[in-house]
C-alpha positions as CSV (number, residue, x, y, z in Angstrom):
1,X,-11.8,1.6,-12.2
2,X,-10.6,1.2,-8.7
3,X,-7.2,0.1,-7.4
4,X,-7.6,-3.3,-7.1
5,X,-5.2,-2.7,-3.3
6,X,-8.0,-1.0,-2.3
7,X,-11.0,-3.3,-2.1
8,X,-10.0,-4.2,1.4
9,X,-9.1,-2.0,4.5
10,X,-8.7,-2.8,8.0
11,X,-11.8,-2.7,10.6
12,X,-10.8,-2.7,14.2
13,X,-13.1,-5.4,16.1
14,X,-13.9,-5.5,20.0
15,X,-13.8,-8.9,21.4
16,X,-14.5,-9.9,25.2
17,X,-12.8,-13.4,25.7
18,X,-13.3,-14.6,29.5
19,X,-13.9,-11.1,30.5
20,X,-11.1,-9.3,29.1
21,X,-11.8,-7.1,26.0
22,X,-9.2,-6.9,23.3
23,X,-9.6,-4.9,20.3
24,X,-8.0,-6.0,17.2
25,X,-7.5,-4.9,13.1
26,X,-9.3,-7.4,10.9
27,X,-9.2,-7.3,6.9
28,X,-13.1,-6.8,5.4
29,X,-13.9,-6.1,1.8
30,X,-15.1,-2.4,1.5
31,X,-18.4,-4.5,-0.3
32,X,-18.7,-5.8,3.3
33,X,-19.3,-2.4,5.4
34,X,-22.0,0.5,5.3
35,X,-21.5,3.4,3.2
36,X,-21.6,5.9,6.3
37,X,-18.3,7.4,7.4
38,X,-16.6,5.4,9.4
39,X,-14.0,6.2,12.2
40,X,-13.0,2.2,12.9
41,X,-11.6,1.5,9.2
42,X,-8.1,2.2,7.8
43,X,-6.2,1.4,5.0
44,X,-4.3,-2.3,5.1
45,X,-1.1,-0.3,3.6
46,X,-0.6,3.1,5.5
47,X,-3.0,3.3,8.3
48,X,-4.2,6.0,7.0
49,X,-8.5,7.0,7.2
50,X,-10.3,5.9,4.4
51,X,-14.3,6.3,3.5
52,X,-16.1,3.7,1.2
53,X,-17.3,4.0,-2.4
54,X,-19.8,2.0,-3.5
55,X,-20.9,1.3,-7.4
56,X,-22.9,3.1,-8.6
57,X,-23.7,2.1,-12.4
58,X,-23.4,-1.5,-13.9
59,X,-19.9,-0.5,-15.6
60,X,-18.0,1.8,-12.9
61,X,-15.8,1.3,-10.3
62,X,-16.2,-1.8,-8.1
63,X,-16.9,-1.0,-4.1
64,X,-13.7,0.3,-3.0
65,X,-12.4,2.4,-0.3
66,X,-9.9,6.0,-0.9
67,X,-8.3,8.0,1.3
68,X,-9.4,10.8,2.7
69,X,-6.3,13.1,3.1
70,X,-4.6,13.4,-0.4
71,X,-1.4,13.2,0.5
72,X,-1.7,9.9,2.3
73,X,-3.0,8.8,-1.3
74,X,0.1,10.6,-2.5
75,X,2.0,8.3,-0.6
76,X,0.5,5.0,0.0
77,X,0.9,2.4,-2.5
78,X,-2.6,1.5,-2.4
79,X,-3.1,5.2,-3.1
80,X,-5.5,6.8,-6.8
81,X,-2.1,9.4,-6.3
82,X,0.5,7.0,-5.4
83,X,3.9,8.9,-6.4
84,X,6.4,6.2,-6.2
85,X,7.4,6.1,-2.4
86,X,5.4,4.1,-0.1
87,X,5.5,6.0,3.3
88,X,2.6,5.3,6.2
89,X,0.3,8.1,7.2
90,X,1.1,10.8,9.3
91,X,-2.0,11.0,11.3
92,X,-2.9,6.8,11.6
93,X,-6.5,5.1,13.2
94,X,-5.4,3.8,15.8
């Protein structure tokens, strides 16, 4: 079953208010995005790059997102491989 931290990420959003453009991290539910890689989502926890998984039979894992480098899943406490330490990714979405 999937980590229950991970059913949401981060989703960076552009916004042009009275002609300014500001980009900023909003929290979506992994249910809520496209199944195609993605280079505008991170993890809420570490920052880290994460890719969606959706469900696939009536009694697996719910939609979710993992990491995509093992050792920020090693490291995260949202992490499948969390090892005790929370630390934030080394290489972060910015």
């Amino acid at each position: 079953m999937s980590h229950s931290l991970m059913l949401k990420c981060q989703k960076k959003m552009v916004r042009i208010i009275g002609g300014k453009t500001s980009q900023n991290w909003i929290e979506v539910f992994a249910s809520d995005l496209p199944s195609v890689m993605q280079p505008d989502i991170r993890c809420i926890h570490c920052h880290g790059m994460v890719r969606v998984h959706r469900k696939h039979v009536e009694h697996g894992p719910r939609d979710h997102v993992e990491h995509v480098s093992r050792q920020d899943a090693e490291n995260c406490r949202g992490g499948h491989h969390f090892k005790g330490e929370h630390r934030m990714s080394l290489q972060t979405v910015q």
